[in-house]
N, C-alpha and C positions, 0 to 999 in steps of 0.2 A: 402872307407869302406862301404860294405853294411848296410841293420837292422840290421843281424842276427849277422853280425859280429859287428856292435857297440852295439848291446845288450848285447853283451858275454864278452866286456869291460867294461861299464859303470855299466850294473846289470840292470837299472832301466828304466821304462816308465813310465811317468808322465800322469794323464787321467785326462783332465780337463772338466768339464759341469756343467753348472750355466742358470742360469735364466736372464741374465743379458747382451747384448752382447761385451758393452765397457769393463766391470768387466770381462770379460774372454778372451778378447783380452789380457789384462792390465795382467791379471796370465797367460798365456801363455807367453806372452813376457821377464815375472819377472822370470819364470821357469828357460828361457832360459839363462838370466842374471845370474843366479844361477848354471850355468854349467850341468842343467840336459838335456842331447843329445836326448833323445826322447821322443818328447811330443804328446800325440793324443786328438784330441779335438772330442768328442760325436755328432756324427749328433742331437739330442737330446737337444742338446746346443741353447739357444735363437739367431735364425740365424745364425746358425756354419758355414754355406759356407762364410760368412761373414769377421767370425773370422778366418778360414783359409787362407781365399782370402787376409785377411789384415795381417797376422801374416805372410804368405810367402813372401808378401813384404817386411817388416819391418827384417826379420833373412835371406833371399837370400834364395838361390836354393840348398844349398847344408845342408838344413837343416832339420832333420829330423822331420818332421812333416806330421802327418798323421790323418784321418779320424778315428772314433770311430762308436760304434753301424751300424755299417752297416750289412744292413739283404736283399739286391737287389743288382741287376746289373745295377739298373738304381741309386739307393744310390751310387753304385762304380763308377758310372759313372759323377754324379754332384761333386761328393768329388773329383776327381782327376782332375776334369777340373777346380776348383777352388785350387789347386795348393796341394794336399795331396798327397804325395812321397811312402805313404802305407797305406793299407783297416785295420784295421782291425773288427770284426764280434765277435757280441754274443753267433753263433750258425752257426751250416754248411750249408753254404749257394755255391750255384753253379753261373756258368755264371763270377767270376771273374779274369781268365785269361785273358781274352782279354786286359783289363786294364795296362798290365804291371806293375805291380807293388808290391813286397813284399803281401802277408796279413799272417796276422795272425788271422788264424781263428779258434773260440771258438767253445770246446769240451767238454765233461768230462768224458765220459766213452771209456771201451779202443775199443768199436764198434765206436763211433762218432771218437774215434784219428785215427781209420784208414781211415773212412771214409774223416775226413780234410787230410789226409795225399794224399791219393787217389785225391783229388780234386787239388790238389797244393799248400797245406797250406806250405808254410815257417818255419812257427813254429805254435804251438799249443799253444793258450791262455785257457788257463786249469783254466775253468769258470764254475758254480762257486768253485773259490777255496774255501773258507769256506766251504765249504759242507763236504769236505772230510779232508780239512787242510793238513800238511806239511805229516805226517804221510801216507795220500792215496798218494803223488806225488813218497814220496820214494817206497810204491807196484810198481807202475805205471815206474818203472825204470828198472825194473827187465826184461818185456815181452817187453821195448821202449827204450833202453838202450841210441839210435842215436838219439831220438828226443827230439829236443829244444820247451821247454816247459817255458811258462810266468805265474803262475798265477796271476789270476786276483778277487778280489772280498773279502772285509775284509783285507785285508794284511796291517795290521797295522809295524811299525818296528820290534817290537818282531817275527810278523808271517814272517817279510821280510829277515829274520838273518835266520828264520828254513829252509823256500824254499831254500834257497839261497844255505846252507849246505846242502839241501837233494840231489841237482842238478839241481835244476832251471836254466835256459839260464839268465834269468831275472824276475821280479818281476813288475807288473800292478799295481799303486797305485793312487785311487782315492781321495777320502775325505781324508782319514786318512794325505795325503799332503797335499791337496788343502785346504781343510776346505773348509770355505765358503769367500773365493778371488773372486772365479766365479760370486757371486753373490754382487761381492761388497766391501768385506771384507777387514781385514787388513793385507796391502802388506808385510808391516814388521813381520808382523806372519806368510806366507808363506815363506821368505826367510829365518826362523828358522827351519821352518820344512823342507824345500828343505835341508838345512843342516844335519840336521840331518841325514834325507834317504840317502843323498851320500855318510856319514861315512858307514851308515851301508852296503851300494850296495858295498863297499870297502873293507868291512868286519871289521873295524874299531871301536873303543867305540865310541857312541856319548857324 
């Protein structure tokens, strides 16, 4: 199964970055324990080649884990050689074909979705989402009807249950899951809230 098509199953990407690098190894890994299928850890991250390099060892190859904030081809290039399965980007960024790999590349207006489209974006991380909320995703379906769209940015559960009904592929969830695991934090309060977000990517009451 590729991203797009385990995104379109599970609902959810888990975005993990902390200040911390053992603490974000430790929530990626917990993520994973937690049945959330795609995790992206933020270049941004204290040593994120690190945490990726150690977290593709620890869950194998056939795991969906991928790079975050990526805004270069030379970013595409450190992240995938320390073991990142897919790019994804804050903003439309060129040069990442070569890489082989999935991205999902951040847009917001519907000049930048053609533009990521045009470039070989996968899917469109519709960043930021707040700006516009569930409300602009549903305009944005009318003139984009075929594209897979994640946003990314505030999507608390309540905002993750509207995308999700408006037609979201999937939903990007940073803090609002992680809290602060990344930096340290308590494991056992991330695997409450990893729960919770899977009820709802499922469509289910938490």
């Amino acid at each position: 199964m590729n991203l797009v098509e385990s995104l379109g199953v599970h609902r959810l990407l888990a975005i993990v970055r902390g200040k911390d690098t053992t603490a974000a190894l430790r929530a990626v890994l917990t993520l994973a324990e937690e049945g959330i299928a795609a995790i992206e850890v933020s270049l941004t991250t204290a040593d994120a080649l690190t945490v990726i390099r150690q977290a593709r060892a620890e869950l194998g190859p056939e795991a969906l884990l991928g790079a975050g904030t990526v805004r270069s081809a030379a970013d595409a290039a450190r992240a995938v050689d320390a073991g990142a399965s897919y790019l994804v980007t804050p903003a439309l960024v060129d040069g990442l074909a070569p890489y082989g790999v999935p991205v999902l590349m951040g847009a917001l207006t519907p000049s930048e979705i053609e533009v990521a489209l045009a470039r070989g974006a996968d899917a469109v991380k519709l960043f930021p989402g707040s700006l516009g909320g569930p409300g602009y995703l549903r305009a944005l379906r009318d003139p984009f009807p075929d594209v897979p769209f994640v946003p990314v940015g505030g999507v608390d559960a309540q905002a993750a249950r509207d995308y999700l009904d408006r037609g979201a592929l999937a939903v990007g969830v940073g803090s609002p899951l992680v809290g602060d695991a990344a930096d340290g934090g308590d494991l056992d309060q991330l695997r409450a809230r990893a729960a919770v977000f899977r009820k709802v990517a499922a469509g289910e009451t938490p």
